[in-house]
Residue, then its C-alpha position, 0 to 999 in steps of 0.5 A: x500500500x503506497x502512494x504513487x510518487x506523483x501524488x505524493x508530490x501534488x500532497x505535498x505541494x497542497x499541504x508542506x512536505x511536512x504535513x504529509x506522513x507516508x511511513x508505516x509507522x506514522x500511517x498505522x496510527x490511524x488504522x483504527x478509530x475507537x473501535x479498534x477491532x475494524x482495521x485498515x492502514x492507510x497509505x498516507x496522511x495528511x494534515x491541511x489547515x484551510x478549506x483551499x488545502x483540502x480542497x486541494x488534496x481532494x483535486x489530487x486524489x481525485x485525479x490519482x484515482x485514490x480514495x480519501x477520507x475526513x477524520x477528527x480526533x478517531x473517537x469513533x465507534x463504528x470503524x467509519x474514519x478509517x481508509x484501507x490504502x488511501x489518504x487520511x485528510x486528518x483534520x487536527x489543525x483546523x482546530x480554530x474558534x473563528x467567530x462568537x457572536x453572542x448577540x445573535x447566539x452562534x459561532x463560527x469554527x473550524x473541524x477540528x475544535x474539540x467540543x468541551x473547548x467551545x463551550x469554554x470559549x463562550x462561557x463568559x457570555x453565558x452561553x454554551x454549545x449544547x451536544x456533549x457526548x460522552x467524548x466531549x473532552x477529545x471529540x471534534x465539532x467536524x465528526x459530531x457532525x459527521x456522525x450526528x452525535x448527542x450526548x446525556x444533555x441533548x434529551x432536552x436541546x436536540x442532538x448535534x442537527x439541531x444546532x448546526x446553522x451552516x457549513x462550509x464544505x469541499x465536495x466529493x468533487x473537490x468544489x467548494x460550497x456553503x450551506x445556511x449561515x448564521x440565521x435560524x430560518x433559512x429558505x431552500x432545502x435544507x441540504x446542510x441538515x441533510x450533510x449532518x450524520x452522512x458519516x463523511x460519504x458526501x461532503x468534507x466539513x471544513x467550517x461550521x456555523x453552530x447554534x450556541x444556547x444560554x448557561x442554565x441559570x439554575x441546575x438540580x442533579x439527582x440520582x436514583x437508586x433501585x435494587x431492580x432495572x425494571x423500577x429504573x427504567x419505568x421510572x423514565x416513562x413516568x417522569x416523561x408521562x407527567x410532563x417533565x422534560x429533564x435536561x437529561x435522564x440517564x441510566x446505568x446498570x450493576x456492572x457498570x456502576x462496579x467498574x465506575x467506583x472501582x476506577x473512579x470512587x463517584x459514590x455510586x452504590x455498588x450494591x444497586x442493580x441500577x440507578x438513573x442520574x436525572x437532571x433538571x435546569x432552567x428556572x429554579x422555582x420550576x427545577x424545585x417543583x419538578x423535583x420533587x414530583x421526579x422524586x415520588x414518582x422514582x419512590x413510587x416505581x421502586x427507587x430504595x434512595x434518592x438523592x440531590x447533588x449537594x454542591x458543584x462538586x458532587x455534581x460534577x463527580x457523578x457526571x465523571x462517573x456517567x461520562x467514564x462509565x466505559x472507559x472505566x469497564x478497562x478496570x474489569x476486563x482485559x477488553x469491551x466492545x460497545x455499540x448504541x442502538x435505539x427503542x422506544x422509550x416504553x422498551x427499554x425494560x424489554x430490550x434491557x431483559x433481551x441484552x441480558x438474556x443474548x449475554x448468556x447465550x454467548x456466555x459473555x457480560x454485558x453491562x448497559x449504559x442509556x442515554x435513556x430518555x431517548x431510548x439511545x442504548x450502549x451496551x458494552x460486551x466484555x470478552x477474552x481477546x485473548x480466546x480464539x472466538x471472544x472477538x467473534x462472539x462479541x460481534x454476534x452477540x452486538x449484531x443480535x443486540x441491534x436486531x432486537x432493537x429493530x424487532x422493537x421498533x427501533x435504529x440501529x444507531x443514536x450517535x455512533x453512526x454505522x460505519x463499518x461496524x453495521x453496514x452489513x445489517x443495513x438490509x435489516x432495518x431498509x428495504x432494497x428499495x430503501x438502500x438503492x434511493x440511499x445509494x443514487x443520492x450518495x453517487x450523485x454527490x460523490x460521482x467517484x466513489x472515492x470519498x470514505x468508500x465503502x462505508x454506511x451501505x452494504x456494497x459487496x465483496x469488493x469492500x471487505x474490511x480487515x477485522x479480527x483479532x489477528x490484526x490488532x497489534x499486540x497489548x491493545x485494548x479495545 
């Protein structure tokens, strides 16, 4: 797998010879994104700094015949920023807040801002860019676009298409255009919405015009504990049947909560089968009322504690505990596969009960994490890597997972997008005629199929991955 000499030269040229790695060292970085079981080296890497570089790269792969793909921080989970003997355009050092303009409540940034890092940026104007995936410390603004990410707080604002004003994009073709702007009404089709969650098949972001919203001027975070998963989750359908829209409602189960205090010491309690960490912001006379009607109605489906955050502090311990509560499963198993997957909000006690039953068909734990209002599941799948089959069965036991999210009515993604990973259940969720619309529009905008091929849509044989334990390099933990 190597470049031509040719384009090597046009790279260079684009980007400065020192923004462009060829060597196997350099390249098998960015074999993987976090799902590291889907493996592709690419043969080169690159890293611009404008639209005009990478709308210049993309002219030279074009003209090579060499397929490229986007990519931000390789936080994500579905193997979808990954290229199998192409060019990599890495999108790292286009990494610039361009423009706050509190008074009409938006910014302008460039890809590869890191999420967390906006929001500290426009703090001092009270106000905040709203997605927060669990990531958010290292994910970028451009792959929470590509992937149409959410996060425990998007249960009241919306996940990332709702605050996503305009964007600046280099096609597929190499032309550059822009979709919306700064305004909060635009006429036309909204093709930019239409860009957000394409997992990079259409389009390369390269300046994003996003939606900010105020500070809350007043937050209540509470966690409830139940001895049983059913009283938790029906607890969530009784908090959103009485009216009550948590900014977010989130659920977590045994095991996870045991490699939470093992790793983090949070204080959640290890003995409960689950608790859900609930938060309510806006106004404090409402927050209050509602608070304590969240409470009688957690006490009435079977919560045995219920607690409120004392301080900023404690606040911020538990929500350490949620937002590292899979990374944390590291304490516990030499390595863990997560997926997400969706249901109505009213299955999550039958899909929870599923997951658990498919764990012991293929003898594996599984611990659960839920963005549960939303009924966005993420189970994670503990297994041996070190097993001929724990990989394998890890796999299937996903892929059964999601198929029951389809038997219930649900998606085979929230947020993590599909990628590699689920391209091949694809067919399970749309119809052939579904799959071939999805195709011809994908084709009419990336003519060449050459922007991050082969992935979202099943196409056949000609687009197999590398997968497999085999080819992880030694000591790496999924």
């Amino acid at each position: 797998m190597t470049l031509s000499p040719s384009l090597v030269r046009q790279l260079r040229r684009a980007v400065g010879a020192e923004h462009v790695d060829t060597g196997l060292a350099e390249t098998q970085l960015f074999a993987s994104d976090g799902l590291t079981l889907h493996q592709a080296r690419p043969a080169g890497v690159v890293y611009p700094t404008s639209t005009a570089e990478v709308a210049a790269v993309v002219a030279a792969c074009l003209a090579a015949d060499t397929p490229f793909v986007a990519r931000g921080a390789g936080t994500g989970l579905s193997g979808g920023a990954i290229s199998d003997g192409g060019v990599i355009i890495q999108l790292s050092r286009m990494n610039q807040v361009l423009d706050i303009r509190p008074e009409d409540r938006y910014a302008v940034v460039q890809p590869g801002v890191v999420n967390s890092y906006l929001s500290l940026q426009t703090r001092p104007y009270g106000l905040e860019f709203a997605p927060d995936p669990s990531s958010q410390a290292a994910c970028t603004i451009g792959g929470n676009v590509a992937e149409n990410a959410g996060g425990p707080h998007t249960l009241k604002q919306g996940v990332t298409v709702n605050h996503v004003l305009g964007q600046k994009v280099v096609l597929a073709t190499g032309r550059v255009a822009s979709f919306g702007g700064p305004w909060h009404a635009a006429t036309g089709p909204a093709f930019g919405s239409f860009l957000v969650g394409s997992e990079g098949t259409i389009a390369i972001t390269t300046e994003v015009t996003v939606r900010l919203v105020p500070t809350p001027a007043h937050v209540i975070t509470m966690l409830a504990t139940y001895e049983a998963v059913g009283g938790a989750t029906d607890s969530v359908s009784a908090i959103l049947a009485a009216g009550i829209l948590p900014a977010a409602l989130e659920f977590i189960d045994k095991l996870c909560i045991q490699a939470v205090e093992a790793h983090l010491k949070v204080g959640f309690p290890t003995s409960a089968a689950a608790v859900l960490l609930i938060e309510l912001d806006g106004d404090k006379a409402l927050n209050s009322g509602q608070a304590v009607t969240v409470e009688a109605l957690c006490r009435d489906n079977g919560a045995s504690d219920f607690r409120r955050a004392r301080s900023a502090e404690e606040r911020q311990r538990l929500w350490l505990g949620r937002k590292h509560a899979a990374g944390a499963i590291g304490k516990i198993s030499p390595a863990y596969y997560t997926n997400d997957g969706v249901v109505p909000r009213s299955r999550l006690t039958d899909i929870l009960t599923q997951i658990y039953r498919i764990g012991k068909n293929y003898r594996l734990q599984v611990g659960n994490i839920c963005h549960a209002g939303d009924g966005n599941i993420h189970p994670v799948i503990l297994f041996d890597p070190d097993t001929a089959d724990g990989a394998d069965r890890a796999f299937a036991c996903s892929a059964d997972i999601l198929t029951a999210c389809l038997e219930m009515g649900g998606s085979l993604t929230g947020e993590h997008g599909i990628g590699l990973e689920k391209r091949d259940l694809m067919p399970r969720m749309y119809t052939p005629a579904d799959l071939e619309q999805m195709r011809r529009l994908r084709d009419g905008l990336n003519p060449a199929g050459l922007l991050n091929p082969c992935k979202v849509l099943p196409e056949g044989a000609r687009c197999g991955e590398v997968r497999g334990q085999a080819t992880l390099p030694e000591g790496t933990w999924i």
